[in-house]
C-alpha positions as CSV (number, residue, x, y, z in Angstrom):
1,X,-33.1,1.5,-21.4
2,X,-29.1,1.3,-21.1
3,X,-27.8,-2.8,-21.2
4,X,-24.9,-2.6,-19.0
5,X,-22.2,-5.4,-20.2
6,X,-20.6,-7.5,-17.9
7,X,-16.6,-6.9,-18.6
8,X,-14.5,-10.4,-18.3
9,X,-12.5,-10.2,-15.4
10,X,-9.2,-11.7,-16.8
11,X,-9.3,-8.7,-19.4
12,X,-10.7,-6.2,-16.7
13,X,-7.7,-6.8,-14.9
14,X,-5.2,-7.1,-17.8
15,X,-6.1,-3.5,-18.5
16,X,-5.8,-2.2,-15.4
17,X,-2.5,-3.7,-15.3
18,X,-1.5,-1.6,-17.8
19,X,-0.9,1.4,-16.0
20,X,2.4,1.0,-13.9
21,X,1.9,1.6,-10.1
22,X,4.3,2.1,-7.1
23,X,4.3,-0.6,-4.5
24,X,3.2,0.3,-0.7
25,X,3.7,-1.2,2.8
26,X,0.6,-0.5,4.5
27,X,1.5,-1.8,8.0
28,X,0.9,-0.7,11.9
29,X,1.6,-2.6,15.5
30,X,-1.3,-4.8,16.6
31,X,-0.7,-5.6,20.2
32,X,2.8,-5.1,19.9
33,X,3.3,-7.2,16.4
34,X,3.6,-5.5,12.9
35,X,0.8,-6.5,10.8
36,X,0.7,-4.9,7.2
37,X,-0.6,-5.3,3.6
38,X,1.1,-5.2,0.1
39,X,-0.6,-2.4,-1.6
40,X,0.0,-0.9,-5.3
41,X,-3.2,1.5,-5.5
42,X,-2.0,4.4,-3.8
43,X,-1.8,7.7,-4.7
44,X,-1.7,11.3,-3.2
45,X,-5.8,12.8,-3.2
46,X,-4.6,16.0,-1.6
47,X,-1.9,19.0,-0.1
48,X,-3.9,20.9,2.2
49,X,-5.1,19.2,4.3
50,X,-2.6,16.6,3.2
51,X,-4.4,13.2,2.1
52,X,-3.7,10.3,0.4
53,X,-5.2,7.1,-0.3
54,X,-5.0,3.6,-0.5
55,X,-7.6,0.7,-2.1
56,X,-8.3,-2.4,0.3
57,X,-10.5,-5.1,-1.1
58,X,-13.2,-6.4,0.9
59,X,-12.0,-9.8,1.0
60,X,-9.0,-8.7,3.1
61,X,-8.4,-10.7,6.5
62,X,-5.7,-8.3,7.4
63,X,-7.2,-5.0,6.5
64,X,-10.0,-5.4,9.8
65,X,-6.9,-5.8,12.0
66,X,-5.4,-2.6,10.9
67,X,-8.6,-0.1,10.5
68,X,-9.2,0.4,14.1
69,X,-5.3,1.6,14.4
70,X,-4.7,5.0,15.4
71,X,-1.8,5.2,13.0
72,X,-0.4,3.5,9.5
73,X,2.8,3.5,8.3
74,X,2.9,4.1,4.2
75,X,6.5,2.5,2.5
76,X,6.8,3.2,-0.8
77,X,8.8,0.0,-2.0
78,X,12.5,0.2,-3.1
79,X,13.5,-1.3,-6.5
80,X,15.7,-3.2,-4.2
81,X,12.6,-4.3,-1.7
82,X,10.6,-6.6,-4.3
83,X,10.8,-9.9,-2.2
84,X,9.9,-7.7,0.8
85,X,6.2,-7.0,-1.8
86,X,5.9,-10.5,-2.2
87,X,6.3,-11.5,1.3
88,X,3.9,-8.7,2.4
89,X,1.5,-9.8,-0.1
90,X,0.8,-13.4,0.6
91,X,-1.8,-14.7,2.5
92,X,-0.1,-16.8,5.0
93,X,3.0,-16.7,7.2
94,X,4.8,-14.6,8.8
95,X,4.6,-11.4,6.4
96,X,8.1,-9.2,8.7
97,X,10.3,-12.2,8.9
98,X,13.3,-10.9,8.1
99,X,12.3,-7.5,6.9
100,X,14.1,-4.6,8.8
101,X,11.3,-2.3,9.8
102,X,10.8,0.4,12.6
103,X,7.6,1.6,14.2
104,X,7.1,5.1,15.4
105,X,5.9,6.1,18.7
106,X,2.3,5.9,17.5
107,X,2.7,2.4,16.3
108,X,3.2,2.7,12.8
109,X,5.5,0.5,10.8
110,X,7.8,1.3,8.5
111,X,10.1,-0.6,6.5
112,X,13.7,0.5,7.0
113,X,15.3,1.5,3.2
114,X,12.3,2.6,1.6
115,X,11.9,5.4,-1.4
116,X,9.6,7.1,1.2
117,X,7.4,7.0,4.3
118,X,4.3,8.2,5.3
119,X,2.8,8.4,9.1
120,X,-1.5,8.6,8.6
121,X,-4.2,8.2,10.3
122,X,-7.2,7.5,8.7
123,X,-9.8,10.3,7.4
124,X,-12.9,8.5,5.9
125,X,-13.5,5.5,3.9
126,X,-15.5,4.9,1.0
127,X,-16.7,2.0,-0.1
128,X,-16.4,1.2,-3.8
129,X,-16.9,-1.9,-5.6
130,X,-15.2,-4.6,-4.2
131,X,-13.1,-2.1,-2.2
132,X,-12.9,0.6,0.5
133,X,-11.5,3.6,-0.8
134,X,-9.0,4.6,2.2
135,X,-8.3,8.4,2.4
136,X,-5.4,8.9,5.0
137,X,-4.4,12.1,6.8
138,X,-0.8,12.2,6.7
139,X,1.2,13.9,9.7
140,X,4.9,13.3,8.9
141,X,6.4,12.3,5.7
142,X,10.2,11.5,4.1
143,X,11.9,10.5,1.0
144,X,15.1,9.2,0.1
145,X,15.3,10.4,-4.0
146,X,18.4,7.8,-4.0
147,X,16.5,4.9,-3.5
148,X,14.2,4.1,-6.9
149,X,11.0,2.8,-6.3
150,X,9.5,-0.6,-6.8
151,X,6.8,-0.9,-10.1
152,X,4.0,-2.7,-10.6
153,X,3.1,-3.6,-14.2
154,X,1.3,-5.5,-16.0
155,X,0.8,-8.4,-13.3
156,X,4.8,-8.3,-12.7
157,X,7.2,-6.1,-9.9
158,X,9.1,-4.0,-12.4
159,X,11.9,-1.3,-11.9
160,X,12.6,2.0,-13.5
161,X,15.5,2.2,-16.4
162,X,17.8,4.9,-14.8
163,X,19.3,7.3,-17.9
């Protein structure tokens, strides 16, 4: 018989922590209103078909506003954008006060001066854990290699050293 620990929490998360992340808008028009999430666990999952993903905890109360959508808009953060992650990521007020953004004719958001941008729709979604595992079919796609991205690590917005 395997005894399965219980891992602390705090340390669980400390760990995790330590692998730097990008920051993401995740964000879409909700009768007519951008409503959109701070997310850092994003990654590409695939070229052909083209998928990536993003992790949305369960105790979300915007994520069942956005998964009925039939597009989202993926920002990868700017160095330059960090209050623009805070404000995204807290869980009151208004999140797009005072953040340029644009949606496409689809209704996905996207914040104006971002690294990059990606128009999805969602694929599939698996639950995991605490969270849904959001695969996300993307259909267009741009990057702007003069703006450096936005890092997340250890608990703390970070940005890359440029040599």
């Amino acid at each position: 018989m395997t005894v399965v620990r219980a891992l602390d929490p705090l340390r669980l998360r400390q760990v995790f922590g330590a692998f730097p992340t990008g920051v993401t808008a995740v964000a879409a028009l909700v009768d007519a209103a951008p409503v959109g999430i701070a997310a850092n666990s994003f990654t590409s999952v695939s070229l052909d078909p083209p998928i990536v993903s993003v992790c949305v905890a369960h105790s979300s109360t915007t994520w069942p506003a956005l998964q009925h959508v039939p597009r989202l808009g993926v920002s990868v953060l700017g160095e330059h954008q960090e209050s623009a992650g805070r404000q995204l990521g807290a869980r009151h007020g208004d999140r797009f006060a005072a953040l340029p953004w644009h949606a496409t004719d689809d209704g996905a958001v996207l914040l104006d001066g971002a690294s990059a941008w990606l128009d999805c729709s969602i694929h599939d979604r698996i639950a995991a854990g605490d969270h849904d595992i959001v695969l996300l079919r993307v259909h267009e796609l741009d990057a702007d290699p003069a703006v450096a991205p936005l890092v997340f690590h250890a608990s703390r917005y970070r940005r890359i050293e440029r040599t």
